[in-house]
DSSP file (Angstrom, degrees, kcal/mol; ACC not computed):
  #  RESIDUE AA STRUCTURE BP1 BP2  ACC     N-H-->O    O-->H-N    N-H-->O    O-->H-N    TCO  KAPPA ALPHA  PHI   PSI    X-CA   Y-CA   Z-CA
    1    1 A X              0   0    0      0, 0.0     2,-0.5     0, 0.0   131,-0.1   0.000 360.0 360.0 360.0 115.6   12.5  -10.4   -0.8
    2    2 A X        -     0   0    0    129,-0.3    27,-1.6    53,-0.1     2,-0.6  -0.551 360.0-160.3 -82.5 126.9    9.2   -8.6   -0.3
    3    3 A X  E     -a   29   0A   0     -2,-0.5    52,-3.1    25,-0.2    53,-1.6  -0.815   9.1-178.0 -94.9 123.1    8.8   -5.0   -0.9
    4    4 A X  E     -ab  30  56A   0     -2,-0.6    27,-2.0    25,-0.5     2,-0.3  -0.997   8.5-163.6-127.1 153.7    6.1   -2.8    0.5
    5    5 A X  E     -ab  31  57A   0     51,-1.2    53,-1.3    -2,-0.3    27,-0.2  -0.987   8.0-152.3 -91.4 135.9    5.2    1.0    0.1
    6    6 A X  E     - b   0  58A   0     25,-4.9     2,-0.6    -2,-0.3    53,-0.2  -0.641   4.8-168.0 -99.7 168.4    2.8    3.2    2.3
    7    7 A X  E     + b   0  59A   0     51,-1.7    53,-1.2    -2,-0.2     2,-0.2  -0.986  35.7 133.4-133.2 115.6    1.0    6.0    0.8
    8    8 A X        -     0   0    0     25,-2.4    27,-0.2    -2,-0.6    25,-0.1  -0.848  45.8-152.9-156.1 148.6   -0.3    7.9    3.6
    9    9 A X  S    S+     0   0    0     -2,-0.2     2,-0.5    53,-0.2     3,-0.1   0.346  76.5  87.4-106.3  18.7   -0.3   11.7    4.4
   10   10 A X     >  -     0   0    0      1,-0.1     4,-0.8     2,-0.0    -1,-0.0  -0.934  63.0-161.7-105.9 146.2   -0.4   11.4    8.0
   11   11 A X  H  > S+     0   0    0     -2,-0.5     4,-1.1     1,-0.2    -1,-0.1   0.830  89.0  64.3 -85.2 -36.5    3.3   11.1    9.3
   12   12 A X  H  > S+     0   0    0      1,-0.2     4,-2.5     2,-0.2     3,-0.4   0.999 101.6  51.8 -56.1 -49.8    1.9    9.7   12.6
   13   13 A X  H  > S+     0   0    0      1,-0.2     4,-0.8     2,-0.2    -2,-0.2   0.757  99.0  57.4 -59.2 -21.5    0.7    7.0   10.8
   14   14 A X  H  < S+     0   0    0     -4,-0.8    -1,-0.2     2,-0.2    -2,-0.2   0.434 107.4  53.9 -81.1 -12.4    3.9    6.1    9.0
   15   15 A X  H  X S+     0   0    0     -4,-1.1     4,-1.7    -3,-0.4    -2,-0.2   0.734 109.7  44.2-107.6 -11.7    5.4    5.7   12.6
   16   16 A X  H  X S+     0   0    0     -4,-2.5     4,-0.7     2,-0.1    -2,-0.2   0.732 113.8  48.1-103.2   2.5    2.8    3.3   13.9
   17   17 A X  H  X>S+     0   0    0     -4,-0.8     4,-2.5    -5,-0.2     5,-0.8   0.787 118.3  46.2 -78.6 -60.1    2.8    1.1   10.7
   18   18 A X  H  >5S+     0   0    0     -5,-0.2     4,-1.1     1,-0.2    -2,-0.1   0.900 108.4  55.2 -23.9 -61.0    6.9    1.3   11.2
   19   19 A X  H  X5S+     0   0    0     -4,-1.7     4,-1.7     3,-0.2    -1,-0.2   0.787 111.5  42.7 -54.6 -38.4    6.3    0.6   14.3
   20   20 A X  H  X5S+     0   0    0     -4,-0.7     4,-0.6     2,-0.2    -2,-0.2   0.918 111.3  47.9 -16.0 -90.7    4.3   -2.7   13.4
   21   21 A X  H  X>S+     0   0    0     -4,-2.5     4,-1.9     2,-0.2     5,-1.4   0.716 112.0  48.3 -56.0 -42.8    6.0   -4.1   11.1
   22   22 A X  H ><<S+     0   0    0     -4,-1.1     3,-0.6    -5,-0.8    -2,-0.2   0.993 121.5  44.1 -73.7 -53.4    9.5   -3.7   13.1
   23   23 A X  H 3<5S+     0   0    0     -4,-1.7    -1,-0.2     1,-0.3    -2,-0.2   0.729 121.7  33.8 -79.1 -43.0    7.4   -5.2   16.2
   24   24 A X  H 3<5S-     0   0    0     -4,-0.6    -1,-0.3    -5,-0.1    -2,-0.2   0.632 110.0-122.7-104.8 -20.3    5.7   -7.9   14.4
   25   25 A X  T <<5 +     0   0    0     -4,-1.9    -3,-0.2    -3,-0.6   107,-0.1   0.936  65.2 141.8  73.3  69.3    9.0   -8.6   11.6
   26   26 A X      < +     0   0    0     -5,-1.4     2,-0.3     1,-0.2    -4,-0.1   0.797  42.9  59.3-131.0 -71.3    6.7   -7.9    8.9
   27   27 A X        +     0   0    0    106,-0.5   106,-0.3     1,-0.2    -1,-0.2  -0.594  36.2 166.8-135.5 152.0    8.9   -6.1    6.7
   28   28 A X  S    S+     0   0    0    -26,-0.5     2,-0.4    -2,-0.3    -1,-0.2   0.897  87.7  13.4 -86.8 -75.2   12.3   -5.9    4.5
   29   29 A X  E    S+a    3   0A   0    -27,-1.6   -25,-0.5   106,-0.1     2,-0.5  -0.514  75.8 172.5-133.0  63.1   12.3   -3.4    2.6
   30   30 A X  E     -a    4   0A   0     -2,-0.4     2,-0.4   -27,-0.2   -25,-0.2  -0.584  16.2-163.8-101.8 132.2    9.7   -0.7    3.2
   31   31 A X  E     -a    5   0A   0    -27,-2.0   -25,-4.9    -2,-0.5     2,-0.5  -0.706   7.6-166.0 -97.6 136.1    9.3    2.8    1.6
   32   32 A X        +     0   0    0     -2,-0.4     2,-0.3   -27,-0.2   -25,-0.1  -0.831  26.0 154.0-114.1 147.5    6.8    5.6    3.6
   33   33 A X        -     0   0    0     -2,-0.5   -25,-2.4   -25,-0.1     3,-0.0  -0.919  42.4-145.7-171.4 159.8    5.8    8.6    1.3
   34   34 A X  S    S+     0   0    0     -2,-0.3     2,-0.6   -27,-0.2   -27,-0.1   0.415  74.5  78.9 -91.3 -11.2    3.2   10.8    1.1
   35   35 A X        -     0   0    0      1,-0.2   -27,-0.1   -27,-0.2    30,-0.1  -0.917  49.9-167.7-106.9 117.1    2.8   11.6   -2.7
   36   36 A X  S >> S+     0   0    0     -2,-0.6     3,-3.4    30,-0.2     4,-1.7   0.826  89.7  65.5 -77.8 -57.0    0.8    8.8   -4.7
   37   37 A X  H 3> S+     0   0    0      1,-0.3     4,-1.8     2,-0.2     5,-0.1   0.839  96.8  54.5 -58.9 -31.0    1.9   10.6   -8.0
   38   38 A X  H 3> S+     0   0    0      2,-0.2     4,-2.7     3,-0.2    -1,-0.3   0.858 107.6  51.2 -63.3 -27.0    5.7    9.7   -7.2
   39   39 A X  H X> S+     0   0    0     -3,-3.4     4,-2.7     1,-0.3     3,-1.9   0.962 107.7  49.4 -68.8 -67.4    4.8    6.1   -6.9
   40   40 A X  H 3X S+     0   0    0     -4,-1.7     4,-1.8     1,-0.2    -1,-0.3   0.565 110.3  50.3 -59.4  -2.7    3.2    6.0   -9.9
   41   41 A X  H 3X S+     0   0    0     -4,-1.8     4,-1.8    -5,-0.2    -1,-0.2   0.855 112.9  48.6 -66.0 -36.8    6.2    7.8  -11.7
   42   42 A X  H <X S+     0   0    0     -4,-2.7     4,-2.1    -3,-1.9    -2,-0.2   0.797 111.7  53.0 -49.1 -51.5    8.4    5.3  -10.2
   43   43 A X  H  X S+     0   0    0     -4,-2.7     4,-0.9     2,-0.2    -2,-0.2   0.987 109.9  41.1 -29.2 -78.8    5.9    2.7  -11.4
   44   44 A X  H >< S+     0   0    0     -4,-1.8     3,-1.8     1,-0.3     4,-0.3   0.991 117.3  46.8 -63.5 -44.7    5.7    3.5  -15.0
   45   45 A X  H 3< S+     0   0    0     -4,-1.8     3,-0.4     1,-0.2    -1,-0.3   0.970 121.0  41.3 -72.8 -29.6    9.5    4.2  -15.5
   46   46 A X  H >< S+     0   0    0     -4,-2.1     3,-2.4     1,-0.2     6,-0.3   0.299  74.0 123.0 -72.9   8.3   10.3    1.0  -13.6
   47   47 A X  T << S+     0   0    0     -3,-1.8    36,-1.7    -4,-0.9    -1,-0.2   0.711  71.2  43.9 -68.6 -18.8    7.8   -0.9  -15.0
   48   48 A X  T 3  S+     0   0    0     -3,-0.4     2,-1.1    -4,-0.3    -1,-0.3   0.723  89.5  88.7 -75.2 -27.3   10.3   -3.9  -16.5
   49   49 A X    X>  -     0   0    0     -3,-2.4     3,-1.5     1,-0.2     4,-0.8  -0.741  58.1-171.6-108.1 103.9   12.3   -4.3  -13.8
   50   50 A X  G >4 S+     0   0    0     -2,-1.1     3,-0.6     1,-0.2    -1,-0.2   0.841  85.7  48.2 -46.7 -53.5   10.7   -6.8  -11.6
   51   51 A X  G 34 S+     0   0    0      1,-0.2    -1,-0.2    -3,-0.1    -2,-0.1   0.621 108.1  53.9 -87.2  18.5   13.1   -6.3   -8.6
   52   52 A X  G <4 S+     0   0    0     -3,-1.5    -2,-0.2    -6,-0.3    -1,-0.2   0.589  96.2  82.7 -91.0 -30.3   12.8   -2.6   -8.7
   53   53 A X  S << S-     0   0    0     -4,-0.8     2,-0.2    -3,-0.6   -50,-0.1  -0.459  81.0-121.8 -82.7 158.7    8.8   -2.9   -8.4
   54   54 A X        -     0   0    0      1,-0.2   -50,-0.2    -2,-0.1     3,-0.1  -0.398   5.3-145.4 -76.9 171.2    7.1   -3.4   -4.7
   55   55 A X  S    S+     0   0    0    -52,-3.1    32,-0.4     1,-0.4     2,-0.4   0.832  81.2  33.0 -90.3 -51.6    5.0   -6.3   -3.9
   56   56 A X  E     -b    4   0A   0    -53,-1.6   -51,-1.2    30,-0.3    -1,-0.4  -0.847  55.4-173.2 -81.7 105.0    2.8   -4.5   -1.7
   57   57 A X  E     -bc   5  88A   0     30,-1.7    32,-2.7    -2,-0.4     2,-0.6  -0.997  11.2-158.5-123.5 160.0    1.3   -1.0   -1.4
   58   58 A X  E     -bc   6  89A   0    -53,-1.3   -51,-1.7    -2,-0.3     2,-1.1  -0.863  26.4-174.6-101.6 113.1   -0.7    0.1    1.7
   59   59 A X  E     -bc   7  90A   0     30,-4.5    32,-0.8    -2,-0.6     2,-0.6  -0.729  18.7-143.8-117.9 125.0   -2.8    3.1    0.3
   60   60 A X        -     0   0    0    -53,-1.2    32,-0.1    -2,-1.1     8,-0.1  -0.737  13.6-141.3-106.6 147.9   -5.3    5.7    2.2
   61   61 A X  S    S+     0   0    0     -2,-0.6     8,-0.6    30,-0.3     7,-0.6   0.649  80.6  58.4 -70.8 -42.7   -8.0    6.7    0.4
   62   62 A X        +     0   0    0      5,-0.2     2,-0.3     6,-0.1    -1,-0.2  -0.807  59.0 147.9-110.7  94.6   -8.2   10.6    1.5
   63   63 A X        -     0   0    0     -2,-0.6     2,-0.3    -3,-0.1     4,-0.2  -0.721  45.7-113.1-125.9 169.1   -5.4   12.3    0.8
   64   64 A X  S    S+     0   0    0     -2,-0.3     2,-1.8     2,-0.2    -2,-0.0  -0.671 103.9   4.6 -81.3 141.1   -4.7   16.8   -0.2
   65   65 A X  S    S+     0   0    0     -2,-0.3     2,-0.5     1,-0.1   -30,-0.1  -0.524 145.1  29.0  86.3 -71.3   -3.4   17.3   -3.8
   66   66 A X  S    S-     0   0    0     -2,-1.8    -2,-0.2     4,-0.0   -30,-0.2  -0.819  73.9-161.8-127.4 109.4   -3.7   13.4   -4.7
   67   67 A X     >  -     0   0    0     -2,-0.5     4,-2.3    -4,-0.2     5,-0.4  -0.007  40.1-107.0 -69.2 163.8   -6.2   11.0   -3.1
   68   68 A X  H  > S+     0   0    0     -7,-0.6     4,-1.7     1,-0.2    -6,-0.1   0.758 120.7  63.7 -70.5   0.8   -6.1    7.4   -3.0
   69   69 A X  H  > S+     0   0    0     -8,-0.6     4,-1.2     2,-0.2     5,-0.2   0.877 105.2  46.3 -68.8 -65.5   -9.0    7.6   -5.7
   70   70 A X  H >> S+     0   0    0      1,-0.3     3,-1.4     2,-0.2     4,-0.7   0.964 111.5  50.0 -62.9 -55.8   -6.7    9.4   -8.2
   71   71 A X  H >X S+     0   0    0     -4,-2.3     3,-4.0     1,-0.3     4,-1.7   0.972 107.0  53.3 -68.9 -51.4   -4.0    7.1   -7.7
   72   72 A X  H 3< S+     0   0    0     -4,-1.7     4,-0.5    -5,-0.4    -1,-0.3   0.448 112.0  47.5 -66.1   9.5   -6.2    3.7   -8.2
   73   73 A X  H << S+     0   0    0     -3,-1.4    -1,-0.3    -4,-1.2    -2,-0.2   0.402 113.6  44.5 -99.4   1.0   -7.4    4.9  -11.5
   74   74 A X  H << S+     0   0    0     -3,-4.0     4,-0.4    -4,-0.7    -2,-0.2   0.720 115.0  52.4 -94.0 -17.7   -3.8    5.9  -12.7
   75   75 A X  S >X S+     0   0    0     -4,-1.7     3,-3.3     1,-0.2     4,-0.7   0.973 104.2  52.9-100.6 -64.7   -2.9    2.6  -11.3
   76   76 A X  T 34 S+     0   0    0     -4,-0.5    -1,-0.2     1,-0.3     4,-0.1   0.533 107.9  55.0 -94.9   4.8   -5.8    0.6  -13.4
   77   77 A X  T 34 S+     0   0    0      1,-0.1    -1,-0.3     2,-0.1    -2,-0.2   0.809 120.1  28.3-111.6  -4.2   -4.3    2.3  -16.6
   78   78 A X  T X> S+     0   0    0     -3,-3.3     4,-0.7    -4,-0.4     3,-0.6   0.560  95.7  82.9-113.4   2.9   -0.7    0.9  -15.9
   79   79 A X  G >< S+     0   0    0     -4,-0.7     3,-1.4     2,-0.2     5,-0.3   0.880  85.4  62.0 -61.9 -60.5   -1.0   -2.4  -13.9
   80   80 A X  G 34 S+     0   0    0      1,-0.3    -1,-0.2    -4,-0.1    -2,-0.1   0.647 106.6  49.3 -41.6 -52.6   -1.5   -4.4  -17.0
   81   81 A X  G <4 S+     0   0    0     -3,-0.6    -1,-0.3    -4,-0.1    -2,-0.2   0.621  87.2  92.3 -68.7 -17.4    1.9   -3.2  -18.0
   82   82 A X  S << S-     0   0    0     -3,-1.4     2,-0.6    -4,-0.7   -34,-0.2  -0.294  72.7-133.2 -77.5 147.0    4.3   -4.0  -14.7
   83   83 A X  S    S+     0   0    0    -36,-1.7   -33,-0.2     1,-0.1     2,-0.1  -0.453  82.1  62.5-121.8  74.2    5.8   -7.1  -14.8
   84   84 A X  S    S-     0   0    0     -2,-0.6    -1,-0.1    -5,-0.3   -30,-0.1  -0.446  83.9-116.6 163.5 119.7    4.9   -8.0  -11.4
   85   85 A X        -     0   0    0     -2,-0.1     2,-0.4   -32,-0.1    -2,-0.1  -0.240  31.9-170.5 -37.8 117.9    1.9   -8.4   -9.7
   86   86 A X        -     0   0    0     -2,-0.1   -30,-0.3    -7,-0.1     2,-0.1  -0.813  11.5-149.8-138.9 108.4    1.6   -5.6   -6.9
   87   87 A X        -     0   0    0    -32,-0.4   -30,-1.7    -2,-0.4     2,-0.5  -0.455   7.6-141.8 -88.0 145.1   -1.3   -6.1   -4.6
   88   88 A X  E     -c   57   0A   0     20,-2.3    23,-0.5   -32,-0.2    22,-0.4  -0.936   7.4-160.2-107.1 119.7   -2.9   -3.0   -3.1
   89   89 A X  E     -cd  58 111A   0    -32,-2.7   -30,-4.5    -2,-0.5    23,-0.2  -0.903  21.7-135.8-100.0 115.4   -4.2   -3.0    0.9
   90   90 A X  E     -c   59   0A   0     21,-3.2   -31,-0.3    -2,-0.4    21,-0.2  -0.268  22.8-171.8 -40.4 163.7   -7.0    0.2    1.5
   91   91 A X        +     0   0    0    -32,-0.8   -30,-0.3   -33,-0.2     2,-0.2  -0.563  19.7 157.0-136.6 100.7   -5.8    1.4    4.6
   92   92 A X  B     -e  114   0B   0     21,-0.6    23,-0.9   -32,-0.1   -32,-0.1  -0.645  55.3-147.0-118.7 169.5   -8.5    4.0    5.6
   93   93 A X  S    S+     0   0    0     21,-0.2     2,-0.6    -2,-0.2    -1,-0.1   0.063  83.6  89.1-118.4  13.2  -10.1    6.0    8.5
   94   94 A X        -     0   0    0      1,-0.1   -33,-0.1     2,-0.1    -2,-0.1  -0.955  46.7-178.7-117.4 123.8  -13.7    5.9    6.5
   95   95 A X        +     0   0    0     -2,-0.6     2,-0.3     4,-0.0    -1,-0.1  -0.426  34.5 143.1-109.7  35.6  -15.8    2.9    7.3
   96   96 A X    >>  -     0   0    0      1,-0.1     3,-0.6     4,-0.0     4,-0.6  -0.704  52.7-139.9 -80.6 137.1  -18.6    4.5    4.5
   97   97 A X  T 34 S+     0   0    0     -2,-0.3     4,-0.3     1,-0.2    -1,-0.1   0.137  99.7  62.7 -95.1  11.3  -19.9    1.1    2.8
   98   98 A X  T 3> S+     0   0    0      3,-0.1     4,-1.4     2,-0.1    -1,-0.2   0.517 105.3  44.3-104.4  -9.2  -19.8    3.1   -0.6
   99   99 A X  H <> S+     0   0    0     -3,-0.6     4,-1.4     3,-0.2    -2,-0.2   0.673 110.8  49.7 -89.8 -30.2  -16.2    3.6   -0.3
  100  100 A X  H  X S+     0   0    0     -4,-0.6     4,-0.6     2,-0.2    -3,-0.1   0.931 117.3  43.5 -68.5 -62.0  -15.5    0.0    0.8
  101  101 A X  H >> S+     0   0    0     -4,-0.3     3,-2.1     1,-0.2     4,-1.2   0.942 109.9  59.1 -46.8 -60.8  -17.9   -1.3   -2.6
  102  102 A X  H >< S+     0   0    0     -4,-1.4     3,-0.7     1,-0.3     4,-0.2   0.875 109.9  41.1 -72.0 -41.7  -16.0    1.5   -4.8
  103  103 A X  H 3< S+     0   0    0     -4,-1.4    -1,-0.3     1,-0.2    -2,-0.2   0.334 105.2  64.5 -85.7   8.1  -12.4   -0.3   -3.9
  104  104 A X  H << S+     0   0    0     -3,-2.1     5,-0.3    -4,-0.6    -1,-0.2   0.872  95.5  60.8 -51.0 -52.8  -14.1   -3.7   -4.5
  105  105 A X  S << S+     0   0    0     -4,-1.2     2,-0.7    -3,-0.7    -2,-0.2   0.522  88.5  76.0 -61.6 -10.6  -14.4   -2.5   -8.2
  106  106 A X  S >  S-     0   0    0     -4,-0.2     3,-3.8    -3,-0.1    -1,-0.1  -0.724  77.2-149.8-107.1 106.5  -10.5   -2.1   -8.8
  107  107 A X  T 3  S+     0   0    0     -2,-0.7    -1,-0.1     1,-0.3    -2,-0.1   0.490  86.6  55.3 -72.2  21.0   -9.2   -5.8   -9.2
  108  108 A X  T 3  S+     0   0    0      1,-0.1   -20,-2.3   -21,-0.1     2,-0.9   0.131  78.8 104.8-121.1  30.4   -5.7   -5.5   -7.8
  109  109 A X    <   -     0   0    0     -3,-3.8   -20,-0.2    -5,-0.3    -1,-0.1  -0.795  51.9-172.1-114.3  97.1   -6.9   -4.2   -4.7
  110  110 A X        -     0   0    0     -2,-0.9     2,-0.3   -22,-0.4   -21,-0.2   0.932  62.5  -5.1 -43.4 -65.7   -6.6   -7.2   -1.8
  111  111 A X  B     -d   89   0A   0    -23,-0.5   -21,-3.2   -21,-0.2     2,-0.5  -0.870  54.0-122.4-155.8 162.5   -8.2   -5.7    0.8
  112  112 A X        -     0   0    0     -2,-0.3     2,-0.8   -23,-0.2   -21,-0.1  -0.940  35.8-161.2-128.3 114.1  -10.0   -2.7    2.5
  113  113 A X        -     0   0    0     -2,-0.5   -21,-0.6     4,-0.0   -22,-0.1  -0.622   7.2-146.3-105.9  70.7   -8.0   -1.7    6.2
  114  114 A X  B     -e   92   0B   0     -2,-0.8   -21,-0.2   -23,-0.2     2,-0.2  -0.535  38.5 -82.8 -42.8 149.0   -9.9    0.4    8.9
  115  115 A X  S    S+     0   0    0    -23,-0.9   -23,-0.1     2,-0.1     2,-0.1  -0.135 103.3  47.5  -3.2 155.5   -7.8    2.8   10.8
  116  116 A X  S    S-     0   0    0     -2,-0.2     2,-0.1     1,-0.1    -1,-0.1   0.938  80.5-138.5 -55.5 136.4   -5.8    2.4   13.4
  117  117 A X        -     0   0    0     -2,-0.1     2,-0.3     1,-0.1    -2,-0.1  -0.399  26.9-171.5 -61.5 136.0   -4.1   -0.7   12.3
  118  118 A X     >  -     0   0    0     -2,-0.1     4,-1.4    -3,-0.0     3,-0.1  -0.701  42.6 -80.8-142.4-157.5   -3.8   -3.2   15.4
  119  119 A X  H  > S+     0   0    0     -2,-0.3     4,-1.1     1,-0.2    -2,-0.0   0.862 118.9  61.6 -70.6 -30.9   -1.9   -6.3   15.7
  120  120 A X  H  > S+     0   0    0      2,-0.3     4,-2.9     1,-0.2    -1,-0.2   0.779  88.4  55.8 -55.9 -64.8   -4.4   -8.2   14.0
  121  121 A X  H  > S+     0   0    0      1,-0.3     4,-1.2     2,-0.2    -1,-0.2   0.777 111.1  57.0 -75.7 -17.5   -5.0   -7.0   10.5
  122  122 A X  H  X S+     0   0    0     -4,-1.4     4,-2.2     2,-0.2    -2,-0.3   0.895 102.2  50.4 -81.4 -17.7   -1.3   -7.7   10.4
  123  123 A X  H  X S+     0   0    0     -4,-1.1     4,-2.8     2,-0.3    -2,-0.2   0.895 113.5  46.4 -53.5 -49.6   -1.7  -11.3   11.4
  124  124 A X  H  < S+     0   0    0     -4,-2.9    -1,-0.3     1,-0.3    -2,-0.2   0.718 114.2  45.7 -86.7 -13.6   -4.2  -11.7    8.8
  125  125 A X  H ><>S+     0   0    0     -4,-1.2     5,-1.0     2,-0.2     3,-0.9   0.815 112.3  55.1 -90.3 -33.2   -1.9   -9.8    6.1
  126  126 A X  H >X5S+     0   0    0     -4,-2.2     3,-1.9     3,-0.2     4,-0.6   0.977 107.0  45.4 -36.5 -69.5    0.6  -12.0    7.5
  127  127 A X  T 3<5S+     0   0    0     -4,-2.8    -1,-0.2     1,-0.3    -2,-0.2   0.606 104.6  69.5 -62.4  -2.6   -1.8  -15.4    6.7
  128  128 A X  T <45S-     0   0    0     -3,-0.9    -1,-0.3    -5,-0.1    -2,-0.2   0.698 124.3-105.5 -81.7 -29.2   -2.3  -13.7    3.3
  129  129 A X  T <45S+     0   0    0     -3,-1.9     2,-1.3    -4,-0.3    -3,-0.2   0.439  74.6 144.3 -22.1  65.3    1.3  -14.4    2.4
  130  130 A X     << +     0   0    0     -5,-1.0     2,-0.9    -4,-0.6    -2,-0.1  -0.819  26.8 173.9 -87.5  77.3    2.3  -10.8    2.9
  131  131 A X        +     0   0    0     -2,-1.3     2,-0.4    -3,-0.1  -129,-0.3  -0.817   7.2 153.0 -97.4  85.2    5.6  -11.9    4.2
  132  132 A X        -     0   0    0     -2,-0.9     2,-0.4  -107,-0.1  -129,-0.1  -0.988  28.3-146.8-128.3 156.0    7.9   -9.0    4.8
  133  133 A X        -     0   0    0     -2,-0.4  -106,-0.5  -106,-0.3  -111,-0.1  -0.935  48.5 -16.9-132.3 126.6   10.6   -8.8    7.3
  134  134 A X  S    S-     0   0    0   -113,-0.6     2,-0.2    -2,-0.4  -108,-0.1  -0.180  72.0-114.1  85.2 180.0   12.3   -5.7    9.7
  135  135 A X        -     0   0    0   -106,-0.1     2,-0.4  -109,-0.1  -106,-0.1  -0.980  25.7-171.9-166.5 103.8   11.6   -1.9    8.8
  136  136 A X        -     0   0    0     -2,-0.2     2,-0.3  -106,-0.1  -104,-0.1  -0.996  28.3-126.0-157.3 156.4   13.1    1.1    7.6
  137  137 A X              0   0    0     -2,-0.4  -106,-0.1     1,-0.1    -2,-0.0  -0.636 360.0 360.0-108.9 138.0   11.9    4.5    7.3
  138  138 A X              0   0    0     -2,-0.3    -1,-0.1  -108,-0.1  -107,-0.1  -0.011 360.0 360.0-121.1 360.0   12.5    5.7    3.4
C-alpha cells in the first residue's frame, strides 16, 4: 500500500492534486498539509515504523514560516535514519534553472514538478512506479 503526502500552502492546489489522483486512481492513502515542520515531526518520531512512514512526498519549494528549502535540509539530516526509503517530487510554480540544479543536489529528491500539474506528469509518476490508488483529503 502506497502512501503519499503533499506539502503545499495553497489549499487550491490540494484540491486539484485530490482531484488527480481520485481521477487518474493514483492514490490510497494520501495526507494534504500545509506545515513541512509537522511532517518532519511525524518523521523523526515515526522513524522505525515502516508502515507508519509515506512513500512519497510532493513538496513546493516556496512556502511562509517554512519553505520547501528548510524542510529538504531537515530532511537530509534524518533520511539516513527512516527505515524506508521516501522519495521526494518538487512540485513548484518557479521554473528558475538555479532552483531546479539546487534540488538536484538533495539525493532523495526524484524529480522537479512545474505547476499546474496536468494529466501527464502523473502518467510519468505513474511509469515511475508511483503506484497509489483513490484519494482522501487528510
Amino acid at each position: 500500500m502506497s502512501k503519499l503526502i503533499i506539502i503545499d500552502d495553497d489549499p487550491i492546489h490540494h484540491k486539484i492534486v485530490q482531484y488527480m489522483l481520485t481521477k487518474n486512481e493514483l492514490s490510497k492513502e494520501t495526507t494534504y498539509t500545509f506545515d513541512g515542520k509537522l511532517v518532519l515531526d511525524y518523521l523523526e518520531e515515526n522513524k522505525t515504523k515502516i508502515t507508519a512512514l509515506p512513500d512519497y512526498i510532493f513538496l513546493d519549494l516556496y512556502m511562509p514560516d517554512n519553505s520547501g528549502w528548510d524542510f529538504l535540509n531537515r530532511f537530509q539530516e534524518i533520511y539516513k535514519t527512516l527505515k524506508k526509503e521516501i522519495k521526494i517530487y518538487i512540485v513548484s510554480s518557479s521554473i528558475f534553472q538555479m532552483d531546479i540544479n539546487r534540488s538536484k543536489s538533495y539525493p532523495f529528491v526524484t524529480s522537479y514538478i512545474t505547476k499546474p500539474l496536468i494529466k501527464s506528469v502523473f502518467d510519468n509518476i505513474r511509469g515511475r512506479s508511483l503506484k497509489i490508488t483513490g484519494a482522501q483529503l487528510n
